[in-house]
C-alpha positions as CSV (number, residue, x, y, z in Angstrom):
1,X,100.7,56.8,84.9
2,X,97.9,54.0,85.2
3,X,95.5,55.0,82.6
4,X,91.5,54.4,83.9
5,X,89.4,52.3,81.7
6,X,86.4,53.2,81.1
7,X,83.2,51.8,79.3
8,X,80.3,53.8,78.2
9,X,77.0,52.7,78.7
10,X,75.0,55.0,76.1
11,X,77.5,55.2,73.9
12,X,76.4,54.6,70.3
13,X,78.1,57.0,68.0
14,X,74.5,58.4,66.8
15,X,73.2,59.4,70.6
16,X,74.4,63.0,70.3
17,X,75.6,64.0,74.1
18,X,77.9,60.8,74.2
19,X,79.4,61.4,70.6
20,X,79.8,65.2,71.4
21,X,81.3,65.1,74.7
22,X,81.9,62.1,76.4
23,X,84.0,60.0,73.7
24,X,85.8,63.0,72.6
25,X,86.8,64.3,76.1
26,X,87.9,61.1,76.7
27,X,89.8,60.1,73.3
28,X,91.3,63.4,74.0
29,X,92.6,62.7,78.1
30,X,95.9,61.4,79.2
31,X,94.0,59.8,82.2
32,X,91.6,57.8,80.5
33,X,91.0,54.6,78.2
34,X,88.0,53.7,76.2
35,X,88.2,49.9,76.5
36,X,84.2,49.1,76.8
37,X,80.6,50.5,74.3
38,X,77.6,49.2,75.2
39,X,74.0,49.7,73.9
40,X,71.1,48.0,73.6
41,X,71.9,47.0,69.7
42,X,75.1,45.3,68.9
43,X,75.1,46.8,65.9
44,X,75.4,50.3,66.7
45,X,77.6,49.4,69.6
46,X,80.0,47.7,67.2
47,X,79.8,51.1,65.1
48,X,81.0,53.5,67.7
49,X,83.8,50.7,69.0
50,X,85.3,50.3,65.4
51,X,84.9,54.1,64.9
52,X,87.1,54.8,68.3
53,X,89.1,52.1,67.9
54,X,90.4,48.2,70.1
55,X,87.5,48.7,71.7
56,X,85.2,45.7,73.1
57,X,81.5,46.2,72.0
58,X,78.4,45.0,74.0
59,X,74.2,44.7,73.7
60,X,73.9,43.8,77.3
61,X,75.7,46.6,79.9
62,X,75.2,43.9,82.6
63,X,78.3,42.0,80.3
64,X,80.5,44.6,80.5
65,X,79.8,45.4,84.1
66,X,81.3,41.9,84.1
67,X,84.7,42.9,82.4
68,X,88.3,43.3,84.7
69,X,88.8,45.7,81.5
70,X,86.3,48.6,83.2
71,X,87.3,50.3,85.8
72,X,85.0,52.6,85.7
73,X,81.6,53.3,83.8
74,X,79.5,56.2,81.7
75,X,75.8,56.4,82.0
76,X,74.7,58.6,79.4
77,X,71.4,57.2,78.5
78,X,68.0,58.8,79.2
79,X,66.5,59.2,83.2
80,X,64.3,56.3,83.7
81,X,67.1,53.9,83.0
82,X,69.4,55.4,85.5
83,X,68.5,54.1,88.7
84,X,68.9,50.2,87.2
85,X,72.0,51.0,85.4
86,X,73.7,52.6,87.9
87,X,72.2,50.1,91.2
88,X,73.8,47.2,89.2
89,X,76.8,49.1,88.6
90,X,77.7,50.1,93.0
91,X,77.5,45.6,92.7
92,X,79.9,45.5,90.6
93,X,82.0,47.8,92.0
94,X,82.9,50.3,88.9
95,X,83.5,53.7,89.5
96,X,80.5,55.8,88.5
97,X,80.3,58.7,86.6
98,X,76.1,59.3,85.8
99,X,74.4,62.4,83.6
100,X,72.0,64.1,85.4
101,X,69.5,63.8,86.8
102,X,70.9,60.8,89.1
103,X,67.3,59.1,89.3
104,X,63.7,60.0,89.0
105,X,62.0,59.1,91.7
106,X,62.6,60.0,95.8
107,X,62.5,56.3,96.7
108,X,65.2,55.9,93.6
109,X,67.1,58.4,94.9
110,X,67.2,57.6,98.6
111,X,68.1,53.5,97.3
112,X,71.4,54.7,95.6
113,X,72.6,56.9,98.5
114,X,71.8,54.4,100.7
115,X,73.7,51.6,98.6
116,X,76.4,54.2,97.2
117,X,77.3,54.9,101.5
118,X,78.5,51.3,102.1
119,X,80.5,50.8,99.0
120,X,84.4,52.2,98.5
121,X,84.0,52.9,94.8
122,X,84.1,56.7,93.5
123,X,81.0,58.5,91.9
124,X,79.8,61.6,90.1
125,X,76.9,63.3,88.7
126,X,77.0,65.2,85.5
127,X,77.0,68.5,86.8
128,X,79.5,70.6,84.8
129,X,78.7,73.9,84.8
130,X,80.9,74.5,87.4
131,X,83.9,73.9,85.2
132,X,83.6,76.7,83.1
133,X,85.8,79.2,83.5
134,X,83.4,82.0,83.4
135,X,81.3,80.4,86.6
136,X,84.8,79.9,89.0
137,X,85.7,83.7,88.1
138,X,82.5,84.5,89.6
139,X,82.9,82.5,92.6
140,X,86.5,84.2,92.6
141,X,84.5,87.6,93.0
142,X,82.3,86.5,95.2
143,X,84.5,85.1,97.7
144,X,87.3,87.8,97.6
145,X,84.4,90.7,98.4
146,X,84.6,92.4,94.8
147,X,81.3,93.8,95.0
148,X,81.0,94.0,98.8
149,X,78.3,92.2,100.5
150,X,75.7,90.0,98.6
151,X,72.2,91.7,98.8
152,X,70.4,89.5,96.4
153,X,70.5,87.4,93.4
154,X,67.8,86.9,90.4
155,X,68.4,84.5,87.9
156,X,66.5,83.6,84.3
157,X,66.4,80.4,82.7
158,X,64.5,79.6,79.4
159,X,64.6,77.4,76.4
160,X,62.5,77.4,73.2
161,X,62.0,73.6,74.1
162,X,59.5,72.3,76.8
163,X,56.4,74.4,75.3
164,X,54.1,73.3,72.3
165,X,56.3,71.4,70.1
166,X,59.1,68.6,70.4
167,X,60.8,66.0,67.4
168,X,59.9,62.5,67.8
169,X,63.4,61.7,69.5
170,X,62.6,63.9,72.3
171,X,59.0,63.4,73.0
172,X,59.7,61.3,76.3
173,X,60.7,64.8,78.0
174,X,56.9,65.8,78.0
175,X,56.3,63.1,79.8
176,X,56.8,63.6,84.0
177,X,57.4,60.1,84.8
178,X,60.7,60.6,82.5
179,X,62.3,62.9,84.7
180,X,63.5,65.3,82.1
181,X,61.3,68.1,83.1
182,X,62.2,71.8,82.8
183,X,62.6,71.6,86.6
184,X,64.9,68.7,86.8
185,X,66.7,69.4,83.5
186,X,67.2,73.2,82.9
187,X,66.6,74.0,86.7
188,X,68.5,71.3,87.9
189,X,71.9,72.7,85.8
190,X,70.8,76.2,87.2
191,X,70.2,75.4,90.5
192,X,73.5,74.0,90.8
193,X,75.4,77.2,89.9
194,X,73.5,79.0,92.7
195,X,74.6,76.4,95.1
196,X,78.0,76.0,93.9
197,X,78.6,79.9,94.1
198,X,76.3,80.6,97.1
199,X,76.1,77.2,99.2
200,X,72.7,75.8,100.1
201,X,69.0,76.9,99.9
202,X,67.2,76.5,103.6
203,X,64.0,77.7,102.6
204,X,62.2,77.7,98.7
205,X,58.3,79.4,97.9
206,X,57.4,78.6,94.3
207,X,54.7,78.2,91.7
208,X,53.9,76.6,88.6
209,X,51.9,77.7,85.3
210,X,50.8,75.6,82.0
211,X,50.2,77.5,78.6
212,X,50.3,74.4,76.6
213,X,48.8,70.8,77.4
214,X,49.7,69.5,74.1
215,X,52.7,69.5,71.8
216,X,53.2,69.5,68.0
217,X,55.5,66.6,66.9
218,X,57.4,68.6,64.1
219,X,58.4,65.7,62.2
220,X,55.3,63.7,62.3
221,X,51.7,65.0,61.4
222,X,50.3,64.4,65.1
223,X,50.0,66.0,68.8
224,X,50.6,64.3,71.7
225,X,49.5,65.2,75.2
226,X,52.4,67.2,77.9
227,X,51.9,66.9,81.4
228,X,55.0,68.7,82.6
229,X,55.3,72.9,83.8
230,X,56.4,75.1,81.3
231,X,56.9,77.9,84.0
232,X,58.5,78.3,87.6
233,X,58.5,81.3,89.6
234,X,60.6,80.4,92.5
235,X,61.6,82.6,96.0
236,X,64.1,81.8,98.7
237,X,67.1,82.0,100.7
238,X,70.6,80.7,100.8
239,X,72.2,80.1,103.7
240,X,69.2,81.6,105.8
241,X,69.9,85.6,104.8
242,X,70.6,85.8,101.2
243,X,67.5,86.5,99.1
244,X,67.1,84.9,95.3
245,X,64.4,85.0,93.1
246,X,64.8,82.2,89.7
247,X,62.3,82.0,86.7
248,X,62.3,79.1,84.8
249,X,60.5,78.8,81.3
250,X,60.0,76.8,78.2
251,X,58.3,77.4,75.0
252,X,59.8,80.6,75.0
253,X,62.7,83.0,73.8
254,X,66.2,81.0,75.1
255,X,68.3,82.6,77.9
256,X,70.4,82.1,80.6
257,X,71.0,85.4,83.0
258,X,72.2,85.0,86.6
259,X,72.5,88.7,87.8
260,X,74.6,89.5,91.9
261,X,73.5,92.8,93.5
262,X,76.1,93.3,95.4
263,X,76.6,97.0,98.0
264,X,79.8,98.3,95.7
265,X,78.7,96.4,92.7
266,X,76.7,93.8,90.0
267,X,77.9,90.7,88.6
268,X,76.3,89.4,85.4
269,X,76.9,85.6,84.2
270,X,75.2,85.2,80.7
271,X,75.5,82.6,78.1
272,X,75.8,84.0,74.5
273,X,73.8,82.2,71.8
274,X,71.6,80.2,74.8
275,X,69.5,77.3,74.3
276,X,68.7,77.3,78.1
277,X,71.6,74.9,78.9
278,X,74.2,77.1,80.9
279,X,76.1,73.5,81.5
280,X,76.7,73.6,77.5
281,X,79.1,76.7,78.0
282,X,79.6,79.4,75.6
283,X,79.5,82.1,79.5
284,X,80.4,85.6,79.6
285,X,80.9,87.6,82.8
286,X,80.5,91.4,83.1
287,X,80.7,93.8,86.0
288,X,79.0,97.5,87.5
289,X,81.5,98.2,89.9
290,X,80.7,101.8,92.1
291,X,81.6,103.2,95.8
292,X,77.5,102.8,96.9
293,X,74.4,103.0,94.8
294,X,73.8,106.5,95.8
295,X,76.8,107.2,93.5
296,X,74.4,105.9,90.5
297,X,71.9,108.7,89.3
298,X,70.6,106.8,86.5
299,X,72.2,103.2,85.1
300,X,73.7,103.0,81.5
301,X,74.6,100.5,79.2
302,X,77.9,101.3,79.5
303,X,78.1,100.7,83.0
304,X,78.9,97.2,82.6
305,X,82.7,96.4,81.1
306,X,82.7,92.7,79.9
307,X,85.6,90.8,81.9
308,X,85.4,87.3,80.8
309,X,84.2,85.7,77.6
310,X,84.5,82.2,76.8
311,X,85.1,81.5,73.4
312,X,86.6,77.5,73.6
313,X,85.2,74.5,72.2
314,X,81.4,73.7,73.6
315,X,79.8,71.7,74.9
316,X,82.4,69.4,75.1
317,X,85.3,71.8,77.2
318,X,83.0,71.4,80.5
319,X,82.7,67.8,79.8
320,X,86.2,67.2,79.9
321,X,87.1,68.9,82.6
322,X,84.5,67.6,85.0
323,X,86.3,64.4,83.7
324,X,89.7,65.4,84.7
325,X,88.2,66.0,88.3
326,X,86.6,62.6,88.8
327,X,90.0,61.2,86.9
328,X,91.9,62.9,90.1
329,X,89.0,61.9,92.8
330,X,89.9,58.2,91.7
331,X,93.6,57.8,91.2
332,X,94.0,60.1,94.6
333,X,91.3,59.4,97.0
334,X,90.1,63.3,96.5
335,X,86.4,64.8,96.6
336,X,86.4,67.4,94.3
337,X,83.9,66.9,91.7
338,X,80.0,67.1,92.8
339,X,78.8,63.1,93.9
340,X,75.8,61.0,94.4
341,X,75.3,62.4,98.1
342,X,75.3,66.3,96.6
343,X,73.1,65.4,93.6
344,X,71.0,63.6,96.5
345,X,70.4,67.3,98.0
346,X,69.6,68.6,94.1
347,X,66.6,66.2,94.3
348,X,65.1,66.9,97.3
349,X,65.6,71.0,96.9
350,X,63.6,70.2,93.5
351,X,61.4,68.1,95.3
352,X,60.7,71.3,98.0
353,X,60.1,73.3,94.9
354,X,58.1,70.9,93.2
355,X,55.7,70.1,97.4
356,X,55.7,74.1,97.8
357,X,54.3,74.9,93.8
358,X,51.8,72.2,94.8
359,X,50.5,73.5,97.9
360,X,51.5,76.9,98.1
361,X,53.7,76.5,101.5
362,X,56.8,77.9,102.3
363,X,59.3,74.9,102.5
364,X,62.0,74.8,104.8
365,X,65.7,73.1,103.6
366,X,67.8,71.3,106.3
């Protein structure tokens, strides 16, 4: 079988996601070949290609994008440089496989769907919690009526980053005009399973709260100033009748908790030992399952039996199977794994949380 070459644009053996997910997953597939690094220092590109191996090395991704030997191309490098990376990348007609968030801004966003709709190459966003396991066996419930009918779902979101302290390398994510916000970021990954288990939001009612306006740097003796939320309260519907309720928060204890009420039942996806990333992996799924609630005098702990636990290798497991997908999408012509257009909705859902935080309003989803 023709193996897919792929270079990674980000892919310096010290950034951590790349090294951790993307060049393992891909050292590790049957579908794929690493023929292309680039960074913005030769150096460290040179690093990771020796360290993986007949690999060409390059300081300027616009080279590569060059090369007959990519077929298809990584971004794994922070937001702001993703609209750029991946415009020149639709010219040069490489398959495209971007981290989340696509872009930051709306104009950015509506420029690559517009460019990404009159070209033939394949593309994907870096939306993998819907690989795990854990998340399909819910969807599995769901759709086959386990708990009866849907009456609501509440989910809970937090990380201990986002609040009053950050390390140097990640200061850029207080920052708005990054793009790596608690909304886009945690609540982008979040989002995502809602919609991947539920189908679309058509209307959102949310606010916003600031404890903090400043952060500690904890490896430098300075504060710097943080303009982005550390708290969401969001309302709305899914598919017009189906009420959810989602908190988002940062600076706080770490959690991930999406909880289905359900007529005959409750489902509970968790992530044990959370850093607020349910896209890292590491889900468990348990289950309440009764005739009606009136059969329920007073709940207890052991009500819920534990059905699904994942216990494989994370982050990286999600990585490589949303991998595998896009793999499939290109050597077949198939439309599996979440694209460009779908992360295109993800924006503008954020960006009706974001208008109705701001103003108060009710916004309506089309």
């Amino acid at each position: 079988m023709r193996k897919i070459k792929v270079g990674i644009i980000g892919g310096s053996i010290r950034n951590r996601w790349a090294s951790s997910t993307h060049i393992p997953a891909l050292l590790k597939s049957e579908l794929h070949e690493i023929t292309a690094i680039a960074t913005t220092n030769m150096a460290s590109a040179q690093e990771s290609a020796d360290q993986i191996g007949k690999v060409k090395a390059y300081d300027d991704y616009t080279e590569m994008l060059k090369s007959d030997d990519v077929d298809m191309v990584i971004v794994s490098v922070k937001a702001p440089y993703h609209f750029e990376i991946v415009r020149n990348a639709i010219q040069a007609n490489k398959h495209i496989y971007c981290e989340w968030p696509l872009a930051v801004t709306k104009s950015e966003i509506d420029a690559l769907t517009t460019k990404i709709s009159r070209s033939p190459i394949k593309h994907a966003i870096g939306l993998q919690s819907r690989q795990a396991d854990e998340v399909k066996w819910v969807k599995n419930l769901i759709d086959n009526d386990e708990i009866g009918r849907i009456l609501s779902v509440n989910m809970k979101s937090s990380t201990q980053a986002k609040g009053n302290w950050v390390d140097s390398g990640s200061s850029y994510i207080l920052d708005r005009s990054n793009g790596a916000t608690l909304l886009t970021i945690n609540g982008g990954h979040a989002l995502d399973i809602v919609s991947f288990l539920f189908g679309h939001f058509t209307e959102v009612q949310a606010s916003q709260h600031t404890h903090y306006t400043e952060a500690r740097i904890t490896d430098q003796d300075r504060t710097i100033d943080k303009n982005i939320e550390d708290q969401y309260l969001i309302q709305g519907k899914i598919n017009s009748d189906l009420p959810i309720s989602i908190h988002l928060q940062g600076g706080a204890y770490p959690q991930f908790m999406l909880e289905v009420q359900g007529e005959r039942g409750i489902i509970r996806l968790y992530q044990n030992r959370s850093i607020g990333h349910p896209q890292y992996g590491g889900l468990s799924v348990s289950m309440a399952k009764y005739d009606s609630s009136g059969a329920i005098i007073t709940s207890q702990n052991h009500d819920f039996t534990v059905v699904m636990e994942d216990t494989k290798e994370f982050p990286l497991t999600n990585v490589y199977r949303a991998h595998q997908s896009f793999a499939e999408d290109i050597l077949t012509g198939g439309h599996q794994t979440p694209d460009f257009h779908y992360a295109a909705y993800l924006h503008r859902l954020i960006g009706a949380i974001e208008e109705s935080a701001r103003t108060g309003e009710r916004i309506s989803q089309t």
